[in-house]
NUTI-482919 format. One record per residue: residue number from 1; residue in one letter; x, y, z of N, C-alpha, C in turn. Coordinates in steps of 0.02 Angstrom, whole numbers, m for minus. Example, Ala and Ser with C-alpha at 12.3 -4.5 7.8 and 13.67 -1.06 7.14 Angstrom:
% residues 2
   n res    n.x    n.y    n.z   ca.x   ca.y   ca.z    c.x    c.y    c.z
   1   A    660   m284    390    615   m225    390    660   m165    390
   2   S    642   m112    354    684    m53    357    645      2    394
This chain:
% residues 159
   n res    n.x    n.y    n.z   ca.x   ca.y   ca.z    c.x    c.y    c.z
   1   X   6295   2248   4829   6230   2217   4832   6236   2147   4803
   2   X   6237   2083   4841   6230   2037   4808   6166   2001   4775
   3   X   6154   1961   4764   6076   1923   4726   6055   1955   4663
   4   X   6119   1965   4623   6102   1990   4566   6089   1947   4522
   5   X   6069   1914   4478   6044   1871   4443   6034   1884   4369
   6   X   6064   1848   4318   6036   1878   4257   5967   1832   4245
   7   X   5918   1880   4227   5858   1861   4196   5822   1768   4187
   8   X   5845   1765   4132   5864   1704   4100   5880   1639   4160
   9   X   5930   1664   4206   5969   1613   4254   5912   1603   4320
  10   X   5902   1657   4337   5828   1655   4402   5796   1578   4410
  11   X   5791   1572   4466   5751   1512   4470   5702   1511   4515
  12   X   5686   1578   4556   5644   1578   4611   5574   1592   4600
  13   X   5539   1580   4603   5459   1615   4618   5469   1703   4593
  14   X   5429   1722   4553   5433   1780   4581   5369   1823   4596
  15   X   5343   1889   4611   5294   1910   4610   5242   1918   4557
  16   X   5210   1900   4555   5145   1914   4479   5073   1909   4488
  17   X   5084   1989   4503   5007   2008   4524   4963   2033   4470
  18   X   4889   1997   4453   4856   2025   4406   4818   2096   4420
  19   X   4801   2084   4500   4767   2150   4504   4806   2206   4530
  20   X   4789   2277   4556   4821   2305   4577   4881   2282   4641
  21   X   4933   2281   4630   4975   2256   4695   4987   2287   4767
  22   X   4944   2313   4779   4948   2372   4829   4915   2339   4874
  23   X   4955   2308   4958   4909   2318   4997   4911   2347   5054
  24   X   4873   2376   5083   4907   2430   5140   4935   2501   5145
  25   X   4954   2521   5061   4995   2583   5054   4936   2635   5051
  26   X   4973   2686   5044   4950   2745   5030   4910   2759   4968
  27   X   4841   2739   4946   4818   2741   4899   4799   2838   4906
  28   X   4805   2846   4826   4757   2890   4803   4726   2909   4767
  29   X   4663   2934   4764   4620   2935   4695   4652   3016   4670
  30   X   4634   3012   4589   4663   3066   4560   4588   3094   4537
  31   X   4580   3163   4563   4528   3192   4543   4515   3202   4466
  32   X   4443   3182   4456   4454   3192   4365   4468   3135   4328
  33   X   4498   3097   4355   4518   3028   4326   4496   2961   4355
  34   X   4437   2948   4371   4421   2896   4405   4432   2835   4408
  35   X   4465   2804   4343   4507   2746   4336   4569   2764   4375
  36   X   4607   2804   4385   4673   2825   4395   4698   2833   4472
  37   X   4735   2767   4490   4751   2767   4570   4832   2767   4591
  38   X   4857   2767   4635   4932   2790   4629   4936   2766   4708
  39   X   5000   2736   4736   5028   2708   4796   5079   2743   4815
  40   X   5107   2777   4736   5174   2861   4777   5214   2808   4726
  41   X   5207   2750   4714   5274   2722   4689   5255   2714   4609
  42   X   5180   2686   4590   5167   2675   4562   5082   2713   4529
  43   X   5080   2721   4454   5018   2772   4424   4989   2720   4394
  44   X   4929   2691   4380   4893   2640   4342   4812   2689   4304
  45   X   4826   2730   4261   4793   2764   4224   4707   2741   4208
  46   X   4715   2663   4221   4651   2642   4199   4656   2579   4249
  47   X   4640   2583   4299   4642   2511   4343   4574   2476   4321
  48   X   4595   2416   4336   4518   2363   4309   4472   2382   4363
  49   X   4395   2368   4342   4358   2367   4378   4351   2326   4458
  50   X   4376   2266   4462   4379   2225   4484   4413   2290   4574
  51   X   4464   2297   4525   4509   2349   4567   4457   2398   4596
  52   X   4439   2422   4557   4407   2518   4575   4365   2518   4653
  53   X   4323   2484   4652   4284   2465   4700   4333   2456   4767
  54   X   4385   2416   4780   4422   2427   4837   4464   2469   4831
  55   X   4520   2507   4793   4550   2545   4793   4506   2605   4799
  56   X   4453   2641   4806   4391   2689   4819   4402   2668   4892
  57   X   4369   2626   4915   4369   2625   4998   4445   2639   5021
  58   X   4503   2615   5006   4571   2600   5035   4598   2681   5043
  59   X   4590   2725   4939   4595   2778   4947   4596   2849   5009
  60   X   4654   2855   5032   4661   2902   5087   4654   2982   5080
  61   X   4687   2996   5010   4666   3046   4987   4640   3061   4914
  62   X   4666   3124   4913   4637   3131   4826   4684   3201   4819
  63   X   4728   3186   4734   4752   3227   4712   4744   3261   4647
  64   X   4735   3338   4637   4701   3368   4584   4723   3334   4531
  65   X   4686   3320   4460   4706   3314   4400   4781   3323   4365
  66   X   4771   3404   4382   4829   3445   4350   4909   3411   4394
  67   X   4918   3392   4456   4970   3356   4468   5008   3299   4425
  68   X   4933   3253   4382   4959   3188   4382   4999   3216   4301
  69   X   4957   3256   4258   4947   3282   4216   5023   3296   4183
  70   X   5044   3340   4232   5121   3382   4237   5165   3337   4233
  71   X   5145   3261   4286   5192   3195   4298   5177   3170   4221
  72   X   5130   3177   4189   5136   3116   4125   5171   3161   4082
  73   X   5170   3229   4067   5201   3266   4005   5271   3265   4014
  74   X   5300   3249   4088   5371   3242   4087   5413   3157   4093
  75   X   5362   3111   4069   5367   3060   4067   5422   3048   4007
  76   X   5458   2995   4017   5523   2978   3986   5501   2942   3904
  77   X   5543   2964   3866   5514   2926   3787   5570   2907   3735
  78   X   5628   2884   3803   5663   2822   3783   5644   2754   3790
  79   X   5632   2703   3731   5621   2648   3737   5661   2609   3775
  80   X   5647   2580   3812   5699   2525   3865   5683   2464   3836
  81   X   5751   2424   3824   5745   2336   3812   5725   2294   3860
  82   X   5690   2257   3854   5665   2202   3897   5735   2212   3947
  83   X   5703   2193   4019   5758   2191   4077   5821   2128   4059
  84   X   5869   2148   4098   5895   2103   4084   5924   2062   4159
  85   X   5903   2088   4208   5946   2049   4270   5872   2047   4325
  86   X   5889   2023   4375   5854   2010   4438   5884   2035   4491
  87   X   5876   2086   4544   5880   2081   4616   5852   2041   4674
  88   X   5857   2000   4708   5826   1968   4763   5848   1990   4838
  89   X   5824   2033   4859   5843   2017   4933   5819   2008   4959
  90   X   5754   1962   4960   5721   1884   4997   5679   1955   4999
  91   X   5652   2017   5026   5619   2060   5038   5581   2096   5021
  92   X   5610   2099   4959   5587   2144   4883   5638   2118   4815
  93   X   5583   2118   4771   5631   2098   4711   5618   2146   4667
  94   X   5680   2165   4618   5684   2218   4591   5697   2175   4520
  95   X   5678   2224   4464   5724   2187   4386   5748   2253   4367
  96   X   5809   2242   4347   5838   2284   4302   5859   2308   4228
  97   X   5837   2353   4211   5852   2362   4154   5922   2395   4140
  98   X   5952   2393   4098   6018   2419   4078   6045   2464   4010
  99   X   5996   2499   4012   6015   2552   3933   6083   2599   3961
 100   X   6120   2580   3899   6161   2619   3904   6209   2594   3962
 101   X   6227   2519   4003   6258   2530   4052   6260   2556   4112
 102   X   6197   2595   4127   6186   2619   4199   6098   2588   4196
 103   X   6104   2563   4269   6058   2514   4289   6002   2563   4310
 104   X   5922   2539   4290   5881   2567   4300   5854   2528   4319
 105   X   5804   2530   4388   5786   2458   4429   5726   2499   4457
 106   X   5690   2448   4456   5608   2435   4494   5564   2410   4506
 107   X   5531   2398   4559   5522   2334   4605   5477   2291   4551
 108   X   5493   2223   4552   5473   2186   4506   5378   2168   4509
 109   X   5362   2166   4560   5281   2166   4564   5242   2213   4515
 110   X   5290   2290   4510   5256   2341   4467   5258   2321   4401
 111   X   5316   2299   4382   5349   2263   4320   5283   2214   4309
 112   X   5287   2158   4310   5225   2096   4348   5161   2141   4331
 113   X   5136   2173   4370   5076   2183   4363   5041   2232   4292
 114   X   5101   2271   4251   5090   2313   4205   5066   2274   4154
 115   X   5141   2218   4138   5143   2162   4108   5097   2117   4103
 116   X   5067   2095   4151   5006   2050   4151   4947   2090   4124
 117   X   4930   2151   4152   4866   2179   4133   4863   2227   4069
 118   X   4924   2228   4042   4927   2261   3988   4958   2229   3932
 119   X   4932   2196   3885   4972   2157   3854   5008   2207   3780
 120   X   5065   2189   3784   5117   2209   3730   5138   2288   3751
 121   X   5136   2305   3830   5140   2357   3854   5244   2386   3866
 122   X   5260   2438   3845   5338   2462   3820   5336   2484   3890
 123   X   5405   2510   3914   5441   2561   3976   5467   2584   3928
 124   X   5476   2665   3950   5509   2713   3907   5554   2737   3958
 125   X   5618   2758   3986   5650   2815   4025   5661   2882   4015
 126   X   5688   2919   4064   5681   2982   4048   5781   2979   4007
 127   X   5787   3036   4056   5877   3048   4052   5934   3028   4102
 128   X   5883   3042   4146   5929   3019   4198   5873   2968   4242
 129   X   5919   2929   4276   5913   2846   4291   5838   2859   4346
 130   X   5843   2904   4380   5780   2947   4418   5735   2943   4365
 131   X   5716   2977   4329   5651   3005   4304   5609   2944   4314
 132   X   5552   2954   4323   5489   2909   4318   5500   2854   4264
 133   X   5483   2817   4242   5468   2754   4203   5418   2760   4181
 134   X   5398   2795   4098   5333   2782   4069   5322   2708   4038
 135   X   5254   2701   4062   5227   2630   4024   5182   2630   3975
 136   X   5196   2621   3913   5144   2653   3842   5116   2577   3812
 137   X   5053   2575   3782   5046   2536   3752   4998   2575   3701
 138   X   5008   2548   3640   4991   2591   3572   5018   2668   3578
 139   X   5065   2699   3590   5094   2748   3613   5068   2795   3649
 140   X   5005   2759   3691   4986   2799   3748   5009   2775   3790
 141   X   5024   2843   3869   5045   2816   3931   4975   2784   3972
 142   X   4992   2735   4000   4939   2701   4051   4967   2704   4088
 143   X   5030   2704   4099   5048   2703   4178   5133   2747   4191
 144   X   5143   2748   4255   5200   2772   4296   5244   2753   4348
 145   X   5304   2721   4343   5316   2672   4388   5398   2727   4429
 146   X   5384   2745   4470   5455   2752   4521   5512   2722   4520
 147   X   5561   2739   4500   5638   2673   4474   5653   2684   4565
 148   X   5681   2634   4574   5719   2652   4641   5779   2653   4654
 149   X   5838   2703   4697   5907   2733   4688   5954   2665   4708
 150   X   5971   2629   4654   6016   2601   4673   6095   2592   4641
 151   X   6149   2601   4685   6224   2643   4672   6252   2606   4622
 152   X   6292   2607   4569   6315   2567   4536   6338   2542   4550
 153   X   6403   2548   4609   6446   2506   4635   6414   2441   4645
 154   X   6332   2458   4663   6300   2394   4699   6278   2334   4649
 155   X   6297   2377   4591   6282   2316   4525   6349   2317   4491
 156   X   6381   2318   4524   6447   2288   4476   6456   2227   4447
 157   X   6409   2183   4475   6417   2110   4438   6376   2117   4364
 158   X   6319   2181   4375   6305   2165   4309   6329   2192   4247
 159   X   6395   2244   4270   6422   2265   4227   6494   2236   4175
């Protein structure tokens, strides 16, 4: 995978969305939780108002409580260090984090948008490079972000 980039070195534009970044996907409302909307990739526990109002119309379905519920108690509560690299492939941009030497990556808009609307907001991981991505601020979860599978081989530059 080339367009690896460390952090720091980047010079491009990148994504930085204040409101929800979703447009077009698969929204769904979580029953029980009326702040709480989800795209399959991404969980935002308390979306702004601003949000609620179109993500309600966009919303395609609706999933019980007890689903999201099960997803937050197995949420990861390793602290992750600020990212340290960039993916670009002009298409999607990813940042990576690197605990421990194996790359944990996910699309940078989610990153972007947690960040902006949550200020002084942590990623925690699970165990393995899969598990969900909890996002805590004051050591509650607000949110849930999808890492996406990418091979190590394909980051060998950042190793």
């Amino acid at each position: 995978m080339e367009n690896v980039y460390r952090l720091d070195e980047y010079k491009e534009q990148l994504p930085n969305p204040k409101g929800f970044p979703i447009k077009g996907a698969l929204i769904t409302k979580i029953k029980g939780m009326p702040l709480a909307f989800t795209d399959t990739f991404m969980l935002d526990l308390s979306v702004g108002e601003d949000d609620v109002k179109i993500l309600k119309e966009k919303a395609m379905r609706e999933v019980p409580g007890e689903t999201i519920r099960s997803i937050l108690e197995e949420a990861g509560n390793t602290p992750l260090s600020e990212p340290e690299y960039i993916h670009d492939d002009k298409y999607i941009s990813y940042i990576v984090f690197t605990p421990g030497d194996i790359p944990i990556v996910i699309q940078i808009k989610y990153y972007k948008y947690f960040r902006n609307r949550y200020n002084n907001c942590k990623f925690y991981c699970g165990n393995d490079r899969m598990d969900s991505i909890a996002v805590r601020r004051d050591n509650k979860i607000i949110g849930i972000i999808m890492p996406v599978f990418v091979t190590l081989k394909g980051l060998e530059r950042v190793h």
